[in-house]
N, C-alpha and C positions, 0 to 999 in steps of 0.2 A: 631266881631259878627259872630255866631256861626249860624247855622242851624241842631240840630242833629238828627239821622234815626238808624232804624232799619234797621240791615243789616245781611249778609249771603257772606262769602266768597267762590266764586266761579271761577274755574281755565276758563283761557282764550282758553285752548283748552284738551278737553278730546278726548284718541281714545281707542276704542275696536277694537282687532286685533284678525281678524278672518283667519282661512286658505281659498285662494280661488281655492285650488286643493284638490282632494281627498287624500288621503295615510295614510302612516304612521308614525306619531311624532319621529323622529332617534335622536332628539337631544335638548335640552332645555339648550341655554348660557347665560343666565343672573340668578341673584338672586334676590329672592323679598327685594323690598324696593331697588333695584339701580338704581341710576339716568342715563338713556339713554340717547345717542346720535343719531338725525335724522341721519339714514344711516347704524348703528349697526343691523348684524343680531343678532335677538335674539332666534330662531327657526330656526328649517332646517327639513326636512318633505322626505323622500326616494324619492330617483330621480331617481331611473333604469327604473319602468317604464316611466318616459317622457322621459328620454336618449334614451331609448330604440325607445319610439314615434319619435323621432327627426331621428335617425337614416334612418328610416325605409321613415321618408316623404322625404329626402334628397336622398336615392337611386331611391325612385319613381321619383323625379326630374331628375334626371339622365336619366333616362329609357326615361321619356318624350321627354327631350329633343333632345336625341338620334331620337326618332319617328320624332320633329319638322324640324330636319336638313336635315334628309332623303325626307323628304313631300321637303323640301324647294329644295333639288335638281332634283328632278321630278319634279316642277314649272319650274325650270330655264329651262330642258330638253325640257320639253312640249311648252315653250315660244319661243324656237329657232326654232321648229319645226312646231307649227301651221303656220308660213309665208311662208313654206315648202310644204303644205296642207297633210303632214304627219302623223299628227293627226288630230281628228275633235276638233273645238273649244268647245266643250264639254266636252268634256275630259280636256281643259283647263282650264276650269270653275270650274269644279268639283276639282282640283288638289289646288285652290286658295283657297276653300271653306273647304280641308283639311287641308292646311297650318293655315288658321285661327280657325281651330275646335284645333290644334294641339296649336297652341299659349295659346288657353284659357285654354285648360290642364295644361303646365307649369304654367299658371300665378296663376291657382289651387293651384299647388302643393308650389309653391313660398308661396301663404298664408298658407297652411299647415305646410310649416317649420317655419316660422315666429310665429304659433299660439302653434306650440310644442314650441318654445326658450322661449314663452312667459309663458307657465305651466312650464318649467322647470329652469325659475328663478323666479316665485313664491315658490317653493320649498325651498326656503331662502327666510323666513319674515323679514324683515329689520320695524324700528323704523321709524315712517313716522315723528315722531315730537323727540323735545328735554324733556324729561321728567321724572318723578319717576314713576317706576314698581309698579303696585299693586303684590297682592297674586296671585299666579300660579292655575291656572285655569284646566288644563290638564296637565297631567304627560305624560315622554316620554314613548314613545312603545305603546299610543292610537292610533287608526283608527279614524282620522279627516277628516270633510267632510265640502266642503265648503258650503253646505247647513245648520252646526250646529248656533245656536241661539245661544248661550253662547260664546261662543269667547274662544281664546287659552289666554289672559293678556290682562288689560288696563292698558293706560300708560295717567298719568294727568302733564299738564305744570305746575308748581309750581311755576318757577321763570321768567317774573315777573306774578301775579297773582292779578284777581281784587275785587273790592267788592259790590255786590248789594244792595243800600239798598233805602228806601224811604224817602222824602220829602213832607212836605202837599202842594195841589195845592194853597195856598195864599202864599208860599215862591216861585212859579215858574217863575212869572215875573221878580224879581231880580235877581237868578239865569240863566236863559235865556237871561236877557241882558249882563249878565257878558260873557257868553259862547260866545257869539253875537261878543262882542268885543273882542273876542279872548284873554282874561285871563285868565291867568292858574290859577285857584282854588285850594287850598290846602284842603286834606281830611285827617283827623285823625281816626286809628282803636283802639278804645278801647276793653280790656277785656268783660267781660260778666256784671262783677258789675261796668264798665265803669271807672274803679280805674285804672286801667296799660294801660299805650297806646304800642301797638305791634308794629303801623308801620304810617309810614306818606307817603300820595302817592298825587295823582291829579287826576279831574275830567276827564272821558277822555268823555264820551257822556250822553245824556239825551235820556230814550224809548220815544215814539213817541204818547203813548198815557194816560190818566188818569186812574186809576180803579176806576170805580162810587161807587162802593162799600165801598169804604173807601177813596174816596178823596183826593188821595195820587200820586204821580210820581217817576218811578223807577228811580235810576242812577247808573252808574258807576263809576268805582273809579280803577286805577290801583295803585300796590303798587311794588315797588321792594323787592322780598324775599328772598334773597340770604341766609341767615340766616332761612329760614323757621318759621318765626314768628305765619305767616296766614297759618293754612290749611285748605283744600277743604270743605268746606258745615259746619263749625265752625261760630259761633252765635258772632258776633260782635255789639260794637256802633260807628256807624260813625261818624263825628262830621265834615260838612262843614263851611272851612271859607270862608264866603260873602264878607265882610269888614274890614277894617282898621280903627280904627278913632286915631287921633295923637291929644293930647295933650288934652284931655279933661280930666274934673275935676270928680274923683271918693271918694266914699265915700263907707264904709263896709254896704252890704246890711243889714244885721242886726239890722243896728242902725235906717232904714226906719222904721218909722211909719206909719201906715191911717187909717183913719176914713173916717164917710161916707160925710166930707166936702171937707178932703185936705190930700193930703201926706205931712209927714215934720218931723224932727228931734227935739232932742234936742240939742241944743248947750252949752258950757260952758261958760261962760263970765270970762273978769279976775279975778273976785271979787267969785267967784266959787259957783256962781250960775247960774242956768239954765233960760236959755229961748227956746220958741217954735219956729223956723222958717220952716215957709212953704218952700217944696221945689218942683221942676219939674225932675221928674226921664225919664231919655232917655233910653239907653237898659242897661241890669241886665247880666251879665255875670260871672256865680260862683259866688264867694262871693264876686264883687265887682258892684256896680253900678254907672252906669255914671248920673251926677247931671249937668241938662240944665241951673239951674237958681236958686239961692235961697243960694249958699254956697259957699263959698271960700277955695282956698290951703291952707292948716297950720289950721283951725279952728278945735276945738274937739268936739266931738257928743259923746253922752251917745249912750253905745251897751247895755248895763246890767242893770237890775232893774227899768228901765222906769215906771211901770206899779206903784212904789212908788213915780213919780214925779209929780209936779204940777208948774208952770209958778211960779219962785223963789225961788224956793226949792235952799238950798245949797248942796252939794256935795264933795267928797272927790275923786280926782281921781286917778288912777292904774299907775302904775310906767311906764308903756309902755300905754300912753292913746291910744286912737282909732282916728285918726285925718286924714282932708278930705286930698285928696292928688293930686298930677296932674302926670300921667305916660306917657312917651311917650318912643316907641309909642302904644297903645292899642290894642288888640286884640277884 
């Protein structure tokens, strides 16, 4: 038993990569359309001025600290000598109140170098996910700013990759018990005219809420694409399996009949003629439907020309007749 939806394949993780330093594009290592690894630079952006920045907060470090060591020994002098009343404890005060004006300077200047290392390994964009390059966005020898809206590349995960698609809120209860009990649902991606299946994946979660609009619930659906079967924002039909049923007795939907009394077939008798039996149709799946009540294995039913028969009619049948059948196990 199938459940099928409209759907849309949508990758698990899209990034737009933007620069978050100013400068200028010195270098572009990737080609469009190549599959990236998290951690690959693919960009590199001129680093003299942050070298340069780093440099320059790193001798200010220096300098400071030089100041902090000196304060620190005029403490120690002034602490030996206030018990001395050598100097006034004021002046010892005052020398304590330098040493810590002089600490918060280095610890300045400490984050200054830390915030250059930080601009100047952003200077090298690196691949935060595993994934396929779109089309290049900026060419090198642009002035990029980390304030631009457009980004330098997006990079989309392809593989594995899921699919959104919907389900009516009268199929949510069975589907929500299934999840409940933690079974794995199986999802089929068909083509567009639902003729090719691309890819077989599993339910991985249900959205949270209905759209009143159309009375429907979204799902997802991950698929493995290794092959690249699914791509991004491609129109799909999904096809959820609910159920299993094993061993039940089908019959070619075709050969159902109804009126407005009863569903039923025709059957062929050995003597080769026809009679009517009522029957009870459970679910209809493709061209086969499952028969509750009313028909047995191995029995033949008229698919063709019914609309010429009548309770007795004889009949002549087709070298491969059309006969009820039992499969197991059922989809």
């Amino acid at each position: 038993m199938y459940y099928s939806g409209l759907g849309t394949v949508t990758p698990l993780a899209t990034v737009t990569l933007r620069s978050r330093v100013d400068g200028q594009l010195s270098s572009v290592l990737y080609r469009e359309g190549d599959t990236v690894h998290a951690g690959d630079v693919l960009v590199e952006i001129d680093d003299r001025p942050y070298q340069a920045a780093l440099t320059q907060a790193e001798g200010q470090l220096l300098r400071d600290q030089a100041t902090l060591e000196n304060a620190r020994l005029d403490l120690s002098r002034y602490q030996e000598l206030v018990p001395l009343k050598a100097v006034p404890e004021q002046q010892l005060a005052t020398q304590q109140a330098t040493v810590h004006q002089q600490e918060g300077v280095v610890k300045v200047d400490e984050g200054q170098i830390e915030a250059a290392k930080v601009n100047l390994a952003y200077c090298k964009i690196r691949a935060p996910i595993t994934g396929r390059v779109g089309l290049r966005l900026v060419d090198a020898g642009n002035i990029v700013h980390a304030s631009d809206a457009s980004g330098l590349l997006v990079i989309t995960r392809m593989d594995p990759i899921s699919v959104l698609f919907t389900i009516s809120e009268d199929q949510l209860q069975v589907v929500q018990a299934k999840n409940a009990a933690r079974q794995v649902l199986t999802v089929d991606a068909y083509d567009r005219a639902a003729k090719v299946k691309l890819a077989t994946g599993s339910l991985s979660t249900l959205d949270n809420q209905i759209d009143p609009a159309t009375g429907t619930l979204k799902l997802r659906a991950t698929f493995s694409n290794a092959k690249g079967a699914l791509f991004p924002n491609q129109f799909v039909n999904a096809r959820l399996l609910v159920q299993e049923k094993h061993g039940v007795t089908l019959v070619p939907t075709a050969a159902v009949q109804r009126n407005a009394q009863a569903t039923y077939v025709y059957t062929v008798k050995p003597d080769s003629t026809v009679t009517v039996r009522p029957i009870t149709i459970g679910t209809t799946e493709g061209d086969d439907s499952e028969v509750v009540s009313g028909l047995a294995p191995g029995e033949v039913v008229v698919m063709t020309g019914v609309d010429r028969l009548q309770e007795g009619s004889r009949v002549s049948t087709s070298a491969q007749p059309a006969t009820v059948s039992s499969r197991h196990p059922i989809p």
